[in-house]
N, C-alpha and C positions, 0 to 999 in steps of 0.2 A: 581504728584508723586504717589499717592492714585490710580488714575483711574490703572497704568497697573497694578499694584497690586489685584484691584481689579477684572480686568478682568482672571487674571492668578486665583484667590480664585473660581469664580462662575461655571470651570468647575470640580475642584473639589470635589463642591456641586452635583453635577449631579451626577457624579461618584458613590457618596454615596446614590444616591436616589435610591427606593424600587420604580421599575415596575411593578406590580403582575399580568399584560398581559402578558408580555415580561418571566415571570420565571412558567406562567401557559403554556405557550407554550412550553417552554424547558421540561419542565417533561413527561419524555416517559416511559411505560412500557418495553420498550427493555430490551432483555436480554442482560448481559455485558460480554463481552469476555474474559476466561480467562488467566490470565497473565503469562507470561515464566518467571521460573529464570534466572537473567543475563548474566547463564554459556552458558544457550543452545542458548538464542538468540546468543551469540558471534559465537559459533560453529555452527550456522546456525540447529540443528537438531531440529525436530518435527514440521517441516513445509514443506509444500506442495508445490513442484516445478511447475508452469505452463508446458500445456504438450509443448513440440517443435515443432515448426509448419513446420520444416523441414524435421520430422522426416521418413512421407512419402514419398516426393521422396527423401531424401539419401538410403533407404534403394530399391526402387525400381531401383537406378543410381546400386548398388551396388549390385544387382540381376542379373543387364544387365550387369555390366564386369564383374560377375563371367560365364554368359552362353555365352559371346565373348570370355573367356580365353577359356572355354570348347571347345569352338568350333574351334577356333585356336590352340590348342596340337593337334585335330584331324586329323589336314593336314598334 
């Protein structure tokens, strides 16, 4: 009765132990980034869209049927 008891207590123990490799390693001089209030994160504003990687050819598809419309009125 004792033993799973005691097996369930010793990781507990651990849990609690002080690694001072393990938390000299975590400590970084990074700068930390600063935080949005909750309104804008929801409204999505003051963040920076990736660009669209479609962006160039829809606009060059869309060069090409405006100079085929041109060129088709012309006949």
């Amino acid at each position: 009765m004792m033993r799973p008891l005691l097996l369930a207590f010793v990781p507990l123990l651990a849990a609690c132990a002080e690694f001072p490799e393990v938390d000299a390693g975590a400590r970084t001089n990074l700068p930390t980034p600063s935080l949005l209030p909750t309104d804008q994160l929801i409204a999505g504003t003051d963040q920076t869209n990736p660009p669209d990687p479609l962006a160039g050819p829809v606009s060059a598809l869309q060069a090409r049927a405006t100079a085929l419309r041109a060129l088709d009125s012309t006949r």
